[in-house]
RODO-2510 file (C-alpha; in nm, 4 decimals, decimal comma):
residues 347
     n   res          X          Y          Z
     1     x     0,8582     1,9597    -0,7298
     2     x     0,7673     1,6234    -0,5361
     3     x     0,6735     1,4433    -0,8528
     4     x     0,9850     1,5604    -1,0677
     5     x     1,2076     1,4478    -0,7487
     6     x     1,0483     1,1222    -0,7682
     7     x     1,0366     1,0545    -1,1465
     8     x     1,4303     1,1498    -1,1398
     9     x     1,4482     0,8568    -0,8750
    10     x     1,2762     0,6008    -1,0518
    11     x     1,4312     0,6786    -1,4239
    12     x     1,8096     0,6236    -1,2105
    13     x     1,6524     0,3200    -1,0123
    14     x     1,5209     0,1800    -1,3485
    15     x     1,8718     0,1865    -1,5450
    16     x     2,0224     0,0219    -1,2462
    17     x     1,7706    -0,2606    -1,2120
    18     x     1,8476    -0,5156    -1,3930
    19     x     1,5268    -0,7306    -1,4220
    20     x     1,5143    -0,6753    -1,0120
    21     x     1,2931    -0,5110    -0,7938
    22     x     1,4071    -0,2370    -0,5329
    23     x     1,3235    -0,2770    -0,1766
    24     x     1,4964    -0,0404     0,0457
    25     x     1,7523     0,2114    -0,0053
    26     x     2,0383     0,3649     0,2445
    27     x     1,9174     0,7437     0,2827
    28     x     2,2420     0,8627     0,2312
    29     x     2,4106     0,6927    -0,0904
    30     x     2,0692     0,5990    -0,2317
    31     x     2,2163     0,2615    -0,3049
    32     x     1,9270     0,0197    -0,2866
    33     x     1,8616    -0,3242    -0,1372
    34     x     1,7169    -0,5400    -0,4092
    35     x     1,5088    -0,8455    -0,4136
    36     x     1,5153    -1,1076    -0,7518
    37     x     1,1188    -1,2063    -0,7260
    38     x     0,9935    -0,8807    -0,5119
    39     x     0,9120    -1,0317    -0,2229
    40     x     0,5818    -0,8664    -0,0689
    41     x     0,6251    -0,5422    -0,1995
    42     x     0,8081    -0,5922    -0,5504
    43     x     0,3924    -0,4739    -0,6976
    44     x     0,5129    -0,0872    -0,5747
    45     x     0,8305    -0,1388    -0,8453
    46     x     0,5435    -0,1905    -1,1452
    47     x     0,2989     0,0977    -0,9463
    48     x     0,5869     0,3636    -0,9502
    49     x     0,6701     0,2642    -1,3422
    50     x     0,2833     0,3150    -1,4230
    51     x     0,2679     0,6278    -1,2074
    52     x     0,6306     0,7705    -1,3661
    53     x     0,3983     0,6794    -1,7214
    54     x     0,1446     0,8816    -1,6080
    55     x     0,3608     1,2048    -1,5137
    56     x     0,5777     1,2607    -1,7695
    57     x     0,4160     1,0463    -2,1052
    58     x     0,6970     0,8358    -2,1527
    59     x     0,6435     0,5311    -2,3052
    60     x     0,9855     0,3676    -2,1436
    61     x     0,8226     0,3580    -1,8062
    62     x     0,5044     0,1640    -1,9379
    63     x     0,6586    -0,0963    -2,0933
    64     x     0,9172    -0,1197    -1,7900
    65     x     0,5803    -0,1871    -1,6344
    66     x     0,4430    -0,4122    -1,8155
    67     x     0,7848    -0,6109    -1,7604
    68     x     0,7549    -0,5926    -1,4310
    69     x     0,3841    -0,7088    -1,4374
    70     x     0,5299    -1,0397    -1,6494
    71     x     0,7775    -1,1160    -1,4101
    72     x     0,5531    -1,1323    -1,1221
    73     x     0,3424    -1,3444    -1,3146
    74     x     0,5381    -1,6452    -1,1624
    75     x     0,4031    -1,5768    -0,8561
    76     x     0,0480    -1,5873    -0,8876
    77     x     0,0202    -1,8987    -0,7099
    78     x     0,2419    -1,7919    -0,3937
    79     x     0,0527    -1,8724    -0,0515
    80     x     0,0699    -1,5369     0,0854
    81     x    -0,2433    -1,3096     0,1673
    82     x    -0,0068    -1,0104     0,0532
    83     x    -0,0946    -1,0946    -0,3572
    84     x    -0,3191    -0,8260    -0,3387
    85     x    -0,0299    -0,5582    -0,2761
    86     x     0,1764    -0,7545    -0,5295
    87     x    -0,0666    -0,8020    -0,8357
    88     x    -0,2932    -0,5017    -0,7630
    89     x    -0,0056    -0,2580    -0,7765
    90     x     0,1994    -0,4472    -0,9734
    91     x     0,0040    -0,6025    -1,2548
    92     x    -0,3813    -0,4545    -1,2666
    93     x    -0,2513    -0,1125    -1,2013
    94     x    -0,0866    -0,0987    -1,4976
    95     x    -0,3335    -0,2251    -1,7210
    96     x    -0,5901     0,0404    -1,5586
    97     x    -0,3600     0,3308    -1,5762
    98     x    -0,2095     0,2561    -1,9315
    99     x    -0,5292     0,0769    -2,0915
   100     x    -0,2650    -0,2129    -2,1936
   101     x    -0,3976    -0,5439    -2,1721
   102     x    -0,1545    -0,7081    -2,1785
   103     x     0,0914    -0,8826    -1,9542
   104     x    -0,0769    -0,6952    -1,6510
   105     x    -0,4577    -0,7960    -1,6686
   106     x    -0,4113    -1,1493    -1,7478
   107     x    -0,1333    -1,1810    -1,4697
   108     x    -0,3692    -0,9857    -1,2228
   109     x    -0,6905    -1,1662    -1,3168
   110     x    -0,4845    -1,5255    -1,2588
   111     x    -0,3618    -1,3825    -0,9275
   112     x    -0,7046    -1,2777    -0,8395
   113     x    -0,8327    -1,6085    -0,9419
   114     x    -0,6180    -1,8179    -0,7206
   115     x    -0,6273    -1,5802    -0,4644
   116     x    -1,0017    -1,6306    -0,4232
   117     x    -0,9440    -1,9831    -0,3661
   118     x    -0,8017    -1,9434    -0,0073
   119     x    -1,1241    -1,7463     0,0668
   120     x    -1,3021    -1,8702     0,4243
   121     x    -1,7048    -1,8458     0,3962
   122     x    -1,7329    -1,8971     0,7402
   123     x    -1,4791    -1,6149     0,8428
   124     x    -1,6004    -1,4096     0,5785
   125     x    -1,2517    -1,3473     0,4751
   126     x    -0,9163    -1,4241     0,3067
   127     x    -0,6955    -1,5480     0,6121
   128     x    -0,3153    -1,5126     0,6079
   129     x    -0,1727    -1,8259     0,3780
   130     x     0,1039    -2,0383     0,5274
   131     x     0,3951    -1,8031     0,3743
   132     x     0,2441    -1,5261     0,5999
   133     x     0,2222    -1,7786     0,9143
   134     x     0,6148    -1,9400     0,8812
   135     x     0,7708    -1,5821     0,7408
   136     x     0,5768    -1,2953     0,9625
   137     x     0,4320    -1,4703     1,2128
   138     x     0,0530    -1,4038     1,1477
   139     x    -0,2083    -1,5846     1,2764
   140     x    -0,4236    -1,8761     1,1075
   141     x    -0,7058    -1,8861     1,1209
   142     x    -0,7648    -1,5006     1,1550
   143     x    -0,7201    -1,1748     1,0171
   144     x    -0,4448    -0,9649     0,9497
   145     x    -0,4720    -0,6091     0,7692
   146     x    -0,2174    -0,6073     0,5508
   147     x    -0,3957    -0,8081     0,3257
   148     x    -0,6633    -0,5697     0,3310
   149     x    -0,5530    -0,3100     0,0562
   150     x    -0,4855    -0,4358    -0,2779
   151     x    -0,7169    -0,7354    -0,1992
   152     x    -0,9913    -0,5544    -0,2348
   153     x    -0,9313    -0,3410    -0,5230
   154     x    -0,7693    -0,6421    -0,7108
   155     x    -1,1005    -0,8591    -0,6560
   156     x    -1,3395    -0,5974    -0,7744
   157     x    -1,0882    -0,5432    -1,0780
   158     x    -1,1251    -0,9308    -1,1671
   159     x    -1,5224    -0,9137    -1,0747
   160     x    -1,5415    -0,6202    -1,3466
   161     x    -1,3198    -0,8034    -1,6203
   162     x    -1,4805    -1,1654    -1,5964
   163     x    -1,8379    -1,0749    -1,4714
   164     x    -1,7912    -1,3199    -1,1832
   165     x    -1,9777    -1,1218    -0,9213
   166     x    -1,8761    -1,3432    -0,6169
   167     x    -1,5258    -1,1802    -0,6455
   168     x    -1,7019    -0,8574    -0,6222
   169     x    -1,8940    -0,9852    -0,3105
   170     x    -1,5426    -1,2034    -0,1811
   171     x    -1,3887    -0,8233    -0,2069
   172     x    -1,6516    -0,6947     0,0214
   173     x    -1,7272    -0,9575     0,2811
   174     x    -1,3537    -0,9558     0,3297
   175     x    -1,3367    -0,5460     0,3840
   176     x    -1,5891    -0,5932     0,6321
   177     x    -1,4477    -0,9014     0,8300
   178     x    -1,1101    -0,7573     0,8402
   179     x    -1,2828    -0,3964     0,9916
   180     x    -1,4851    -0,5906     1,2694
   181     x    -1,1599    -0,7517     1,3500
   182     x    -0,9053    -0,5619     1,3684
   183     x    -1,0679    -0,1606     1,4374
   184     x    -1,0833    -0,1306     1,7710
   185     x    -1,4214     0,1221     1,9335
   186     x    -1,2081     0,4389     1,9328
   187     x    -1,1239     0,3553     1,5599
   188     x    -0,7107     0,2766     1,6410
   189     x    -0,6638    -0,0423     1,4543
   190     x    -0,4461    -0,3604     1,5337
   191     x    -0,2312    -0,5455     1,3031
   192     x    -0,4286    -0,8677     1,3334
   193     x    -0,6298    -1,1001     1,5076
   194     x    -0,4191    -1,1270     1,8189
   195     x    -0,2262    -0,7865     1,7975
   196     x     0,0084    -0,6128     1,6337
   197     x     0,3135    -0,8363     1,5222
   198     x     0,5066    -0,5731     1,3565
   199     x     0,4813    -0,3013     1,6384
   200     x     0,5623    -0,2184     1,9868
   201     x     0,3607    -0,4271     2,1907
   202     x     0,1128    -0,6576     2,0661
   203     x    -0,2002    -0,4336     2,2132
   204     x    -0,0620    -0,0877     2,0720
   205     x    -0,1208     0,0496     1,7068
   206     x     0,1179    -0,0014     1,4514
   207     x     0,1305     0,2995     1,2018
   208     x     0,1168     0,1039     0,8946
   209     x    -0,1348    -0,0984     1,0169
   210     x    -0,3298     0,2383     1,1130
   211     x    -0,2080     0,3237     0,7361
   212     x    -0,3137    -0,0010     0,5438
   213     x    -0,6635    -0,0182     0,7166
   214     x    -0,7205     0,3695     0,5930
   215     x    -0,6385     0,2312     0,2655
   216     x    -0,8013    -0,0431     0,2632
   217     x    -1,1288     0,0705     0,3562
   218     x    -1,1108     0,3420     0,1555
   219     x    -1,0697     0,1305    -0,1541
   220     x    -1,3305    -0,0372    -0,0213
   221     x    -1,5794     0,2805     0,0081
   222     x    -1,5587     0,3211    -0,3545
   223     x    -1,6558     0,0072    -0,4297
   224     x    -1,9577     0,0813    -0,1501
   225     x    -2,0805     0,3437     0,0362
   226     x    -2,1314     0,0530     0,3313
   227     x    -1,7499     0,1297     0,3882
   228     x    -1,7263     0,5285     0,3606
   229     x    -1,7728     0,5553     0,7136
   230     x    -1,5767     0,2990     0,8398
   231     x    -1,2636     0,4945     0,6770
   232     x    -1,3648     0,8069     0,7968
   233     x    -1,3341     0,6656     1,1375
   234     x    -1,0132     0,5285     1,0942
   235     x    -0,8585     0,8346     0,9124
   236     x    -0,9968     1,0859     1,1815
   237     x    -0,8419     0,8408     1,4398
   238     x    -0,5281     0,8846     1,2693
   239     x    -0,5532     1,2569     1,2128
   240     x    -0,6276     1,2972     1,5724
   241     x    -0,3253     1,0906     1,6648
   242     x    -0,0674     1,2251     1,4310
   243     x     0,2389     1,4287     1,5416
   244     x     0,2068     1,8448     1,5019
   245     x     0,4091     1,8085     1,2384
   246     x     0,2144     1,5677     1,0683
   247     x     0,4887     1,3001     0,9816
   248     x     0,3685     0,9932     1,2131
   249     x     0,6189     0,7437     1,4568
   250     x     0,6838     0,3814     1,3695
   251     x     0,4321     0,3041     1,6377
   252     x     0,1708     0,5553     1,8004
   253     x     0,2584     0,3772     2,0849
   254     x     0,6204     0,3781     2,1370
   255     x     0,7318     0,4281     2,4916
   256     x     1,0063     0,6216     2,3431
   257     x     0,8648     0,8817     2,1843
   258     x     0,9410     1,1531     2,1044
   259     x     1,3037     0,9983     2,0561
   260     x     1,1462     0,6860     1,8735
   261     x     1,2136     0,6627     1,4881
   262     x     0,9646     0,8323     1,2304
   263     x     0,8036     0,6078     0,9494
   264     x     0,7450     0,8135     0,6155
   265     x     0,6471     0,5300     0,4680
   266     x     0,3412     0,4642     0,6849
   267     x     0,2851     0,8608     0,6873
   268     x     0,2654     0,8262     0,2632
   269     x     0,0079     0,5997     0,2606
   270     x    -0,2022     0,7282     0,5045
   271     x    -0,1916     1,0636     0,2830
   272     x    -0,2911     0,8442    -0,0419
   273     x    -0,5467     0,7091     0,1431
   274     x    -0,7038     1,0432     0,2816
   275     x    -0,7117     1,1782    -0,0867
   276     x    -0,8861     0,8742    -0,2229
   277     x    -1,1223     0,9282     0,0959
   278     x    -1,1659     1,3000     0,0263
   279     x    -1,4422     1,2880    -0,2642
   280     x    -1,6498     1,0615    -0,0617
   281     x    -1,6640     1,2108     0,3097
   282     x    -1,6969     1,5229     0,4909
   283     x    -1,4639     1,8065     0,4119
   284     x    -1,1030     1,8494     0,5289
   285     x    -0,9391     1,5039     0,4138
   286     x    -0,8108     1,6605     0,0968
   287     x    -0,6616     1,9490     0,2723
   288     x    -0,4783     1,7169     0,5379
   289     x    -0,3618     1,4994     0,2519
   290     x    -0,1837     1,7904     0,0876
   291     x    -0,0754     1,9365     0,4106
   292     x     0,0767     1,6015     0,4868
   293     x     0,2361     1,5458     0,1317
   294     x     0,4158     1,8798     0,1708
   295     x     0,5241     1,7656     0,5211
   296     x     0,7595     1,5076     0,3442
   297     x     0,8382     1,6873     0,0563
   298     x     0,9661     1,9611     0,2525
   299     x     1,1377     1,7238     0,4943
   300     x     1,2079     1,4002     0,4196
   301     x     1,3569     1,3748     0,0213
   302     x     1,7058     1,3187     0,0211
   303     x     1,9205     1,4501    -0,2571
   304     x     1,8383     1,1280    -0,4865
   305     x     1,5013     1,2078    -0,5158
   306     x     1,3648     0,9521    -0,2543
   307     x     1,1692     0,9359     0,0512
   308     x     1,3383     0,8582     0,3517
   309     x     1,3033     0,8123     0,7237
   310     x     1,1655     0,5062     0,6607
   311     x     1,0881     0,2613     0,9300
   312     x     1,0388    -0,1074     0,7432
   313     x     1,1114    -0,3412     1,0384
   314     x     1,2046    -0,1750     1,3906
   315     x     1,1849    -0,4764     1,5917
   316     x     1,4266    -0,6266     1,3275
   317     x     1,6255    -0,3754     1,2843
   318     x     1,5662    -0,3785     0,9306
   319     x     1,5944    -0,0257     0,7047
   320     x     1,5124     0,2265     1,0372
   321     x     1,5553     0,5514     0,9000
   322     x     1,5473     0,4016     0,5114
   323     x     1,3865     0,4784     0,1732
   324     x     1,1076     0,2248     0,1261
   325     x     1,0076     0,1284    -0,2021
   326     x     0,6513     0,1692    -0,0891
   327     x     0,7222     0,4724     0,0799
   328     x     0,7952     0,6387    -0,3023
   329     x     0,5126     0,4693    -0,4460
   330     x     0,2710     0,6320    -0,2378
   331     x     0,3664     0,9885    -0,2061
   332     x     0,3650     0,9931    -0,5655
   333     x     0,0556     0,8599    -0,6326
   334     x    -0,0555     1,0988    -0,3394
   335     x     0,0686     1,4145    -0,5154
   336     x    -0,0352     1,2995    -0,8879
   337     x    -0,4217     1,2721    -0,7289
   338     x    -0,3663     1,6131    -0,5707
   339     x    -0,2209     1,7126    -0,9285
   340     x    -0,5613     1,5896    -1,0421
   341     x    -0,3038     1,4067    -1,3145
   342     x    -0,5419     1,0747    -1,1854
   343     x    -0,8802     1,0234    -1,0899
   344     x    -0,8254     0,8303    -0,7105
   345     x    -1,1358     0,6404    -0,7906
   346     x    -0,8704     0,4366    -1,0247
   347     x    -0,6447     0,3149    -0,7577
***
């Protein structure tokens, strides 16, 4: 049921878009917030097309992605650590999942390219670029783990297409900087460098910072198995952490909860993440993805076929209780690995 819901919502968010890319919508009239050059996350617009391609065999939602992939192609060049999310979802994934060349690998192999130019040999990392410093507030020099997933996969996709192995090793080092960094000992993880910019308090853990570095490293541990256990420590953090009900809080460490505002979003990719985990590690991360996918199936689709509940910015303000385009993009990818429609090693 989850992945018909959430085909139905991209086919009606499609024939509204208009050459833009969807960013949040209100949970109630589905009407959605929409950016012209997809921002940070306009890559989860393309990822939901490709996935949408994958479910149902229709060829309208490949070519809307490869569309997508050519529009971002203007942006290849952005200073912002956050191309990964943008050009791995948006532009490689589409040429993986579809076997279409082109626009998406060329666009994702330029991204890549100029990507790996920011790259800091002595940090061992990609730092946040000056768009992340003047727009989020992220430190520089330093480390910040949103630019963590994506990254990686999207410099191991470029290592594989050109045979320039330093990307593969770039994609690597970086995985491992950003873990001794920003995973604390008990395996909680912070946002960046100096804390968590995005959550309650800059020492407390952030859920999609929890959520991206369970990602992350688990892109990583395919690429590795240096990194398998690194995102088995993270994920059992989180599945020790999680509410009963398995559908996480903006911030594990709100001093308002149980009254503080959920985040699907954050609770999506953390199940993506523990099914891309599951072939590699010990047993139970498969059954706690599923258990968590039906968690917001049952619970948290609105009548338009969305995720919401949402939490994009709290201390902004900024879509509390939304859909998230991201949010969308990974609960279905979540369900179509469970589906076994997709092998996870592929994302």
């Amino acid at each position: 049921m989850v992945v018909t819901e959430l085909v139905r919502r991209v086919e009606a968010t499609l024939a509204q878009s208009q050459g833009r890319f969807p960013v949040h919508a209100d949970p109630v009239t589905g009407e959605w917030t929409w950016s012209e050059d997809g921002d940070w996350c306009g890559g989860f617009w393309g990822g939901l097309l490709s996935l949408a391609a994958v479910a149902t065999g229709d060829p309208r939602f490949a070519l809307a992605a490869g569309e997508v992939a050519g529009r971002l192609a203007a942006r290849t060049d952005a200073p912002t650590l956050l191309r990964g999310l943008l050009f791995w979802y948006g532009a490689a994934l589409p040429a993986v999942l579809a076997g279409d060349e082109e626009p998406g690998a060329p666009t994702a192999l330029a991204a890549a390219q100029s990507l790996s130019i920011g790259f800091d040999p002595l940090a061992g990392l990609l730092p946040p670029q000056e768009e992340d410093v003047a727009k989020y507030g992220w430190p520089r020099p330093g480390a910040c783990v949103d630019g963590l997933p994506g990254t990686v996969p999207l410099l191991a996709f470029a290592s594989e297409r050109t045979g320039a192995r330093e990307l593969l090793v770039m994609a690597e080092s970086h995985a491992r900087a950003c873990r001794a960094i920003c995973v604390r000992e008990d395996g909680s993880v912070a946002q960046t460098s100096t804390g968590a910019v995005n959550g309650s308090s800059p020492g407390s853990t952030w859920a999609r910072a929890q959520a991206w570095a369970m990602l992350g490293l688990a892109q990583a541990a395919h690429l590795s198995p240096e990194f398998t256990e690194p995102a088995a420590e993270v994920a059992d953090w989180y599945t020790a952490h999680v509410p009963s009900d398995l559908v996480c809080y903006w911030d594990f460490d709100d001093p308002g909860i149980p009254d503080a505002p959920r985040d699907t979003s954050a609770t999506a990719i953390a199940a993506a993440a523990l099914a891309k985990l599951a072939p590699l590690a010990k047993d139970g991360y498969r059954e706690q993805a599923a258990d968590t996918l039906a968690a917001l199936a049952r619970d948290h689709l609105n009548e338009h076929g969305g995720l919401v509940d949402g939490c994009y910015n709290r201390r902004k303000g900024l879509a509390v209780g939304h859909e998230l385009i991201w949010g969308d993009y990974f609960l279905l990818e979540a369900a179509l690995v469970l589906d076994g429609a997709i092998d996870t090693s592929r994302l």
